[in-house]
C-alpha positions in Angstrom: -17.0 -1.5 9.2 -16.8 -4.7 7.0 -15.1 -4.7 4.1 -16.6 -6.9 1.1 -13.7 -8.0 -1.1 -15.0 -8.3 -4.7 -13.3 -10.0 -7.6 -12.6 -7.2 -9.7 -13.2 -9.6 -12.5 -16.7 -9.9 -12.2 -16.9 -6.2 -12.5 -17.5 -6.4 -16.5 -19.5 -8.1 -18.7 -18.0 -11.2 -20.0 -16.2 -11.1 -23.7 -19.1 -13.4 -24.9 -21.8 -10.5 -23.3 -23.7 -9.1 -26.0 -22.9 -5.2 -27.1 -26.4 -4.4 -25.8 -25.8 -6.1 -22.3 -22.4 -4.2 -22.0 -24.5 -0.2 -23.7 -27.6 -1.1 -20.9 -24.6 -1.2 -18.6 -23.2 2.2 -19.4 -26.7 3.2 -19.6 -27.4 2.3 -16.2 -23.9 3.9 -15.0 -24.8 7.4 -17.0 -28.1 7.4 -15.2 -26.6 7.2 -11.5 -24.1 9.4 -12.0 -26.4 12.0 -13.0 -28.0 11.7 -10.0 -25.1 11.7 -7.9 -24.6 15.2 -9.6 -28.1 16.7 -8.3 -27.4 14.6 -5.1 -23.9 16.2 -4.4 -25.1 19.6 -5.3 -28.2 19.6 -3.3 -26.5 17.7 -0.1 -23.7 21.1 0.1 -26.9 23.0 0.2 -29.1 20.7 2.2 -26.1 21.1 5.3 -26.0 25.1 4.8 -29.7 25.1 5.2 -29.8 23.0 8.4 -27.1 25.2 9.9 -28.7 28.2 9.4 -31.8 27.5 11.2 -30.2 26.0 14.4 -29.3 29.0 16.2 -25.8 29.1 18.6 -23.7 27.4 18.9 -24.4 26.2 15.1 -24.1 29.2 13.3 -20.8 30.3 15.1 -18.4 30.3 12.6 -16.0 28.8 15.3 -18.1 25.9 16.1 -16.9 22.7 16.1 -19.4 20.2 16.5 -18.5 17.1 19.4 -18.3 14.0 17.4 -21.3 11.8 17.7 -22.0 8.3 15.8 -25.0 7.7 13.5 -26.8 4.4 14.2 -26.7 2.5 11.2 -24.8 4.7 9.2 -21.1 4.5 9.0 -18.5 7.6 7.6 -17.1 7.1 4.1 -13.0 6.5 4.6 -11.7 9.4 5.5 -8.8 9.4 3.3 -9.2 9.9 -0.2 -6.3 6.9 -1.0 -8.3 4.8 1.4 -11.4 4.9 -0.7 -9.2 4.7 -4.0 -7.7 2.1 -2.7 -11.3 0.4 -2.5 -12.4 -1.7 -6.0 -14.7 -0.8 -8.0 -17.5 -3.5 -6.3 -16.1 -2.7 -2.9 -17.3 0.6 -3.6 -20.8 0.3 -4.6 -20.9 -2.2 -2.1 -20.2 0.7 0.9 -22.1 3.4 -1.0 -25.6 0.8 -1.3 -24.5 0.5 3.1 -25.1 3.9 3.5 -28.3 4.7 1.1 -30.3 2.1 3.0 -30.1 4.0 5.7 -30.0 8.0 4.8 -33.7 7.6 3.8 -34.8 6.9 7.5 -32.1 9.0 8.7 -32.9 12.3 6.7 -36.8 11.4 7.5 -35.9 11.1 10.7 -34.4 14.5 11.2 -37.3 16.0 9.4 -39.5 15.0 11.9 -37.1 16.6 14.5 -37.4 20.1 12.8 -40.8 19.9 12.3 -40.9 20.2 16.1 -37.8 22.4 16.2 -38.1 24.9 13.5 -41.7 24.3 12.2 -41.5 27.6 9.8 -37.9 26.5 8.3 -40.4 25.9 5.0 -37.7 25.6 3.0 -35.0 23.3 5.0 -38.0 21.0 5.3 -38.4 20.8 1.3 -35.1 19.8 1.4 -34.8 17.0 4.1 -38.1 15.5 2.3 -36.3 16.2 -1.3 -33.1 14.5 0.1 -34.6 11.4 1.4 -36.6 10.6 -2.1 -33.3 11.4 -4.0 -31.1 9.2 -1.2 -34.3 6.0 -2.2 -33.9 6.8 -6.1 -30.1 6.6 -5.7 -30.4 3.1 -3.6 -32.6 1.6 -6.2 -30.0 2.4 -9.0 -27.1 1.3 -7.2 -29.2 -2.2 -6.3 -29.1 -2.3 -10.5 -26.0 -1.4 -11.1 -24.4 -4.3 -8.8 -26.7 -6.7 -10.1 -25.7 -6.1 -13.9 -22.1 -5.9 -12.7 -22.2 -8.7 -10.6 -21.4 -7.0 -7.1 -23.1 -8.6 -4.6 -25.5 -6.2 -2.6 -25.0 -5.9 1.1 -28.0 -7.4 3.6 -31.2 -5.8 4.0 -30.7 -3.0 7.2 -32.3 -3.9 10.0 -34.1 -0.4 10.8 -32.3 1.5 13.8 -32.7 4.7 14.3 -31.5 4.7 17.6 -33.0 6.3 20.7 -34.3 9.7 20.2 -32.2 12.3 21.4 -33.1 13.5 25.3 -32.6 17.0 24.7 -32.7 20.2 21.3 -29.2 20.5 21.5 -28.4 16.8 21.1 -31.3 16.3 18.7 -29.9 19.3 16.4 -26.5 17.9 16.9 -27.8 14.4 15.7 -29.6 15.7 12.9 -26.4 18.2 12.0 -24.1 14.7 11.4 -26.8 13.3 9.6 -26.6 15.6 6.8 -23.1 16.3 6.9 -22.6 12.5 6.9 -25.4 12.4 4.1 -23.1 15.1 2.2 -20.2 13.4 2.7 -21.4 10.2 1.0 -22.9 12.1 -1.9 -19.2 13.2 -2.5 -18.1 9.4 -2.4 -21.3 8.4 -4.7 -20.3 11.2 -7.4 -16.7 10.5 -7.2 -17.5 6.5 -7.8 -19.7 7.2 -11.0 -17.2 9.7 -12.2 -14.6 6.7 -12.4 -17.4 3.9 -13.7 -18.5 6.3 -16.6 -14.8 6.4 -17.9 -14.4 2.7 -18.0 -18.0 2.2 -19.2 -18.4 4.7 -22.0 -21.7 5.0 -24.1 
């Protein structure tokens, strides 16, 4: 995936920027990584859900699920030095990648269990509660770069890919959606955490 290099410079307000500029920063920042608390929390629970209510081999505790790639939707670095070795706008940058797509992605799979698991009530509440938390995340991030200065990736061209030909491949599809999708949230809480420390309120 492409890396966008960011001056780290631009990522605070100038000396001359007013204190309000520089407290409706740290106001934004508080507010996103609030969500990225609710978003962390509910993504664990969102990928226990979806496990439950796929059957075998799923819910084997042995299971380890054959690695498939998520149109559109690239894994956070693996490594937690790689990402810290990431700047601050380099950050953003990969975390605003990734919530323009999860929307489609999580609706996507819902759509899938609906024909799947029709009465899994409740892991359908929480692929539909996912996606608008994944939008709401995407828009604050799109504010945050602009009053930091981070430029924001381009606009995704929407590809969902093919759907899958068969149950198995579709659960597996929709499984490395939301454990990609819980991934990121860890990356998106983890990236506030260290903004809120430089941007107190």
């Amino acid at each position: 995936m492409e890396v966008l290099r960011v001056d780290r410079a631009n990522l605070r307000p100038s000396a001359a920027a007013s204190s309000s500029a520089q407290q409706e920063v740290a106001t934004k920042i508080k507010q996103t990584h609030s969500l990225t608390v609710l978003l962390k929390r509910c993504s664990e629970q969102l990928l226990a859900e979806y496990v439950r209510h796929q059957g075998e081999p799923f819910s084997s505790a042995n299971f380890q699920p054959p690695a498939m790639t998520v149109p559109g939707l690239p894994s956070p670095p693996v490594s937690l030095e790689a990402w810290l070795a990431l700047s601050d706008g380099e950050r953003l940058w990969h975390l605003a990648v990734a919530y323009a797509a999860l929307p489609g992605l999580l609706g996507a799979v819902q759509q899938q269990q609906d024909d799947l698991n029709p009465l899994a009530s409740e892991l359908h509440r929480q692929l539909d509660a996912a996606a608008r938390q994944c939008r709401g995340l995407a828009v604050n991030l799109e504010g945050l770069m602009g009053a930091l200065g981070v430029p924001g990736p381009p606009s995704p061209a929407p590809n969902l890919g093919s759907p899958p030909p068969n149950a198995f491949l579709a659960k597996l599809r929709g499984y490395h959606v939301c454990r990609l999708h819980r991934d990121w949230a860890a990356r998106s809480h983890d990236a506030l955490v260290r903004l809120t420390t430089k941007y107190p309120l």
